[in-house]
C-alpha positions in Angstrom: -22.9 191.6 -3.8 -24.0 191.9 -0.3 -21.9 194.4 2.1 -21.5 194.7 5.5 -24.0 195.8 7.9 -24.9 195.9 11.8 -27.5 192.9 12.4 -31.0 194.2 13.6 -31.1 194.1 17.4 -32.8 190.6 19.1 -35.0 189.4 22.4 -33.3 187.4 24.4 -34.7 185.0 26.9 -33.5 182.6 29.6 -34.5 178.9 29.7 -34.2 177.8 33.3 -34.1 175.1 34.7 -33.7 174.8 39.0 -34.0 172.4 41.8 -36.0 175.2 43.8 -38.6 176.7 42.5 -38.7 180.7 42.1 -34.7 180.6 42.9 -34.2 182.4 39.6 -36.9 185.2 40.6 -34.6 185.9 43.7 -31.0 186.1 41.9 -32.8 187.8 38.9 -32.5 191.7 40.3 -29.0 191.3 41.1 -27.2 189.8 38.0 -29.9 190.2 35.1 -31.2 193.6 35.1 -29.5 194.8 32.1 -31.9 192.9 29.9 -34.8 194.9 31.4 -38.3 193.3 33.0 -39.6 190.2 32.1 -42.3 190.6 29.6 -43.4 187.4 29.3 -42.9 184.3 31.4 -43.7 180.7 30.5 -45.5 178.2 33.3 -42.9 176.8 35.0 -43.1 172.9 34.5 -41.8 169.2 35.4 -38.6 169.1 33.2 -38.4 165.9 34.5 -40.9 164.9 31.6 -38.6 165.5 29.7 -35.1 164.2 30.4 -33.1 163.3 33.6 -30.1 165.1 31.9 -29.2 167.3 34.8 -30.9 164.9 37.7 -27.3 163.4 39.0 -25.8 167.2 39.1 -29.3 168.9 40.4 -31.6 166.2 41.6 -35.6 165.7 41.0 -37.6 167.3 40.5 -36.5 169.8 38.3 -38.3 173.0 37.2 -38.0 174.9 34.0 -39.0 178.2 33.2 -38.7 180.5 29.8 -38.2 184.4 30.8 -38.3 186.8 27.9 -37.0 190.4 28.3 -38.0 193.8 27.5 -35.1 195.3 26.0 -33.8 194.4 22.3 -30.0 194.3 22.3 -27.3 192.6 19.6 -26.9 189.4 19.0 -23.4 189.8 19.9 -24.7 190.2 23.3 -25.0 185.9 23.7 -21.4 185.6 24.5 -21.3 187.8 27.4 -24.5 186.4 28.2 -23.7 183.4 28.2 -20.5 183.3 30.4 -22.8 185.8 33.0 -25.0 183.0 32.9 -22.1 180.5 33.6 -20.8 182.6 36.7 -24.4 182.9 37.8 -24.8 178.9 38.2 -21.1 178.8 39.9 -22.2 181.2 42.3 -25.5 179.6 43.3 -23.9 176.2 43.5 -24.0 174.3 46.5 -20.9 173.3 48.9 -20.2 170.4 46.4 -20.1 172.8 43.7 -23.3 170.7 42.2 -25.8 173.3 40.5 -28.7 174.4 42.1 -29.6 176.5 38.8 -29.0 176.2 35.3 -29.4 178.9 33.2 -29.6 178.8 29.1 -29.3 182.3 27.3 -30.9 182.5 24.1 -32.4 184.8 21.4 -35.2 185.1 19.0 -35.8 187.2 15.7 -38.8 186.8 13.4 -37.2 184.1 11.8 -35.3 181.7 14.3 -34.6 180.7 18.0 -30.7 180.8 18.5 -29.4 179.2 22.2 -26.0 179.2 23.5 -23.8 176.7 24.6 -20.0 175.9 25.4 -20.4 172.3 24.0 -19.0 172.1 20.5 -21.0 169.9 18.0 -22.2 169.2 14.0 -24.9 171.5 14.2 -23.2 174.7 16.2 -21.2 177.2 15.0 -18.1 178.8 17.4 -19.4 182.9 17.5 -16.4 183.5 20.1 -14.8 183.2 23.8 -15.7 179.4 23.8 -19.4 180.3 22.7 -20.8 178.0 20.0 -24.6 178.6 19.0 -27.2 177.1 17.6 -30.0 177.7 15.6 -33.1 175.2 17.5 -36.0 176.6 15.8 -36.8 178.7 12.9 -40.1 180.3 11.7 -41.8 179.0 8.6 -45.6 179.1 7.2 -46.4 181.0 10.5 -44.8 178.7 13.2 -41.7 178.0 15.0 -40.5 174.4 13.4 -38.4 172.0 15.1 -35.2 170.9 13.6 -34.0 167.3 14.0 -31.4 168.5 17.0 -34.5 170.6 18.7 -34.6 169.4 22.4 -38.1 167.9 23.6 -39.1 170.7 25.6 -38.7 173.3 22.9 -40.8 171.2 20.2 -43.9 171.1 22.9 -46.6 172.8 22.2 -47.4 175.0 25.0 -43.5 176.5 24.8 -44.2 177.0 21.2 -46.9 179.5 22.1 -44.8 181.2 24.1 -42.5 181.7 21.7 -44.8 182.9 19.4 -46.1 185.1 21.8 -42.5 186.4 22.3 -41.8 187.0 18.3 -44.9 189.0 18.4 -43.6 191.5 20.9 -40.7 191.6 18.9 -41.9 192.5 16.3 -44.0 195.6 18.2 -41.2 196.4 19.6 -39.2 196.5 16.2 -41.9 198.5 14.9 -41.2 201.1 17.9 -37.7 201.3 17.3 -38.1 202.5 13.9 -41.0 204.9 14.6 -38.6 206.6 17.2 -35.3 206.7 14.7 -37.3 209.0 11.9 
């Protein structure tokens, strides 16, 4: 029988996505602190190649980013995450309320990649305060694997190394956290 037990802490990241480039390194300080530096960032890249999801609201081109943070925190953490991200992207919207940044929270443990969204569908589970999530990649036979609802971006390549990269320091910092407790 399996019992109760408080879930091992997580990294979270931020995919975003922006019609300036280095906006997010300017509203950073101010609204994201808690989750500590940025230990590793991705290149920033055309998300254009991608999709033109977000062109009508944002316009082209588009820029898209992966920040990863220093400090490990609960998963429970994604929902208030997520809604700071929400206000952050209301706030930094232009006079026609269009978005000038969109930010996606997210987390990763050494076995999956969870994102967070407020759109309810098959594959998303409802963790609270209109927060469903998602499970978009998961680690097997020492890689991050796509899933068939994985968006484009996040099965490339060159992102998958940087997740990797990112479930490495995870994992040192894991090891930390434990050497520190005894």
């Amino acid at each position: 029988m399996s019992h109760p037990k408080v879930p091992e802490k997580v990294l979270f990241f931020l995919a975003v996505t922006e019609a300036e480039k280095d906006l997010f390194e300017k509203i950073y300080n101010d609204h994201f602190k808690e989750l500590g530096m940025v230990v590793i960032k991705s290149d920033t890249y055309d998300f254009s190649y991608y999709t033109d999801y977000y062109e009508e609201e944002m316009g082209k081109p588009l820029w898209k980013t992966f920040y990863f943070f220093e400090r490990l925190m609960g998963p429970e953490y994604l929902i208030d995450l997520k809604h700071l991200c929400y206000h952050v992207e209301k706030l930094y919207s232009d006079s026609q309320n269009r978005r000038r940044v969109n930010i996606d929270p997210g987390y990763l443990n050494t076995a999956k990649v969870v994102l967070a969204t407020f759109k309810d569908y098959a594959h998303r589970i409802y963790i609270g305060k209109s927060v469903f999530a998602e499970v978009t990649l998961i680690y097997k036979d020492g890689a991050f694997r796509a899933l068939p609802w994985t968006y484009s971006d996040y099965k490339d390549q060159k992102h998958l190394e940087y997740f990797q990269k990112a479930r490495e320091y995870y994992k040192s910092q894991r090891r930390k956290l434990r050497v520190n407790a005894d």
